[in-house]
C-alpha positions, 0 to 999 in steps of 0.5 A: 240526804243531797242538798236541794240544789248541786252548787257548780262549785260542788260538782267542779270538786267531784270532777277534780277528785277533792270531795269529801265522801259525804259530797261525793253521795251528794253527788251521785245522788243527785245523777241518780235524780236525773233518771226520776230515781234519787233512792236508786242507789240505796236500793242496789247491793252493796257490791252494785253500789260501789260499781255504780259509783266507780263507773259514774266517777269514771265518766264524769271525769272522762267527760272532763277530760273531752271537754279540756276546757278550764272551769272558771270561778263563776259558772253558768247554769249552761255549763253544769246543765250541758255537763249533765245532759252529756253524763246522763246517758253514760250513766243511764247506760249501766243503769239499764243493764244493771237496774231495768234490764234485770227487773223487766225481762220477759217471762212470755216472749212476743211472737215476733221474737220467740220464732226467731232462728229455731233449735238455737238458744235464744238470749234473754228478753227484755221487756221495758214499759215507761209508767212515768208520766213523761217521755223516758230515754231507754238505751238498746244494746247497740246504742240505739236509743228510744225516747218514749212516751208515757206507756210505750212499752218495747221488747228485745233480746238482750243480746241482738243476732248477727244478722239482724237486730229486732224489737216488737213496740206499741205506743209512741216514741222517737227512735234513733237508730244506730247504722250498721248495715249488715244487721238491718234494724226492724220494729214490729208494731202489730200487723206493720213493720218498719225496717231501717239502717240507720236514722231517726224517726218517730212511732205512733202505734199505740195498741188500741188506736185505729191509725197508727203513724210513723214519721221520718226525721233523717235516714231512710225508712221502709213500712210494710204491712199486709192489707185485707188479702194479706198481700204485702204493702210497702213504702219508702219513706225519706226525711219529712216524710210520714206514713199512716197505717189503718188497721180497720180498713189495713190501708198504707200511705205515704204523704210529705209531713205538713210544714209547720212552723214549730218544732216536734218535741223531740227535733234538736234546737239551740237555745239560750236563757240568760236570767230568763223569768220562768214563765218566758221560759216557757214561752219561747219552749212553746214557740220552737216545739208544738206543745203547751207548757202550764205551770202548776204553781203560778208563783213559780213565774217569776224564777229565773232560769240561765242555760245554754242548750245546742241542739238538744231536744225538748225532754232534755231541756226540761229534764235540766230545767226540772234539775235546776227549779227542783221542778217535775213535769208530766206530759199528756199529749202535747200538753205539759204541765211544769210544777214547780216550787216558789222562788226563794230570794 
């Protein structure tokens, strides 16, 4: 078993190559944590584990050596939490294709998907659902990424065409979708469709609700979707700029996104907590993003927490937060409720 806390000094040994091998599980271990998994690897054959390991490895140290910066003898939280959201995702990466793309193909294809290019062979699909009470991450194959919410599900082939790249989604989540002019990206939601080029925005489509919505963060984006007669409807959408679909009455609008003084969960901010007291953590969470964070243990209120976050969105945050506290979350709506442990002294 890893210790309950990854010290700075440990990590800064894995990066320099100087861990024994019981450390260096330790260590991988506690990467794997970060993606809500700590027995993932013991779950994998032997021969994935040994490649696991040699591309987390890899990364670390690719990281370490972007980064080209010594590391001091006493280390902020700032530092090992930025190291980590910064390794998540190169993690995350082989993860996906080895782990949740095998265990989540797609016995039926969605129709939008399975009537594409007929009399060719068409690749594998995969369908991923989030049964994680929280916002997951989930990588595409062209390094688009979507964070979604507890429930989301997507489909995709697993290898995209050459002239386009499709994916059939229900629930919410906060695309952000890598340009490539010449393969437009589409997301088919029902009855709506949403084509981009590169950009990010954020889906509202969950099956059973009346309205669903989309809201546009950067980039441009084009929502088209048949009204009773089946004539297609269709708007352009820029930033701070939202679209509403009914599916009773099949009505499509555009309208400018209300102003409002805090942030949505998954728009980057630049924070910083120095020995800060958990519950004024949450505080200042609540006042950059439009949530509610409760503590399930009030005893945790007086933990101190020190991170220096730039630009990172509210799941990032929290996912180091959680790291660091030995803490879990789980969100519903906008609210979120943070469990964790007592502080020792």
């Amino acid at each position: 078993m890893p210790p309950p806390n990854i010290s700075p000094l440990l990590l800064d040994k894995y990066l320099r190559n100087q861990c024994t091998e019981q450390e260096k599980e330790w260590v991988e271990a506690w990467y794997a944590s970060l993606r809500g998994n700590p027995d993932y690897i013991d779950s994998l054959p032997e021969p994935e584990q040994r490649h696991w390991q040699q591309e987390t490895f890899l990364n670390i140290q690719n990281q370490l050596n972007q980064a080209e910066k010594p590391v001091a003898k006493t280390f902020s939280l700032g530092w090992l939490t930025g190291l980590a959201a910064s390794i998540a995702l190169l993690i995350g990466f082989y993860f996906i294709y080895t782990y949740s793309g095998r265990q989540h193909r797609s016995v039926s294809a969605p129709a939008a998907l399975a009537n594409q290019a007929p009399g060719k062979k068409q690749p594998p699909l995969i369908h991923f659902v989030n049964h994680e009470a929280r916002p997951v991450k989930h990588q595409l194959p062209d390094h688009s990424s979507v964070w979604m919410h507890p429930g989301a599900s997507i489909a995709y082939p697993e290898t995209f065409g050459a002239d386009q790249r499709l994916v059939t989604f229900a629930g919410e989540g906060f695309f952000d979708v890598r340009k490539d002019p010449a393969r437009p990206f589409r997301i088919q939601s029902g009855e709506m469709q949403i084509k981009v080029l590169g950009t990010s925005f954020n889906v509202k489509a969950p099956a059973t609700h009346p309205v669903f919505q989309i809201s546009v963060v950067t980039g441009r984006v084009q929502v088209s979707a048949p009204d009773r007669q089946q004539n297609e409807q269709q708007v352009i959408l820029k930033p701070q700029q939202q679209a509403t679909f009914e599916t009773a009455s099949k009505r499509l609008v555009s309208s400018a996104i209300p102003v409002k003084a805090r942030k949505p969960i998954y728009e980057p901010v630049t924070i910083t907590f120095a020995d800060t007291p958990l519950d004024q953590v949450v505080k200042k969470l609540e006042k950059r993003f439009a949530v509610q964070i409760r503590l399930a243990n009030p005893k945790a209120a007086s933990c101190l927490f020190s991170a220096d976050f730039e630009n990172q969105p509210l799941p990032l945050i929290l996912e180091m937060l959680c790291t660091a506290l030995e803490a879990t979350y789980t969100m519903n709506g906008n609210v979120i409720l943070l469990d964790s442990p007592p502080c020792t002294e």
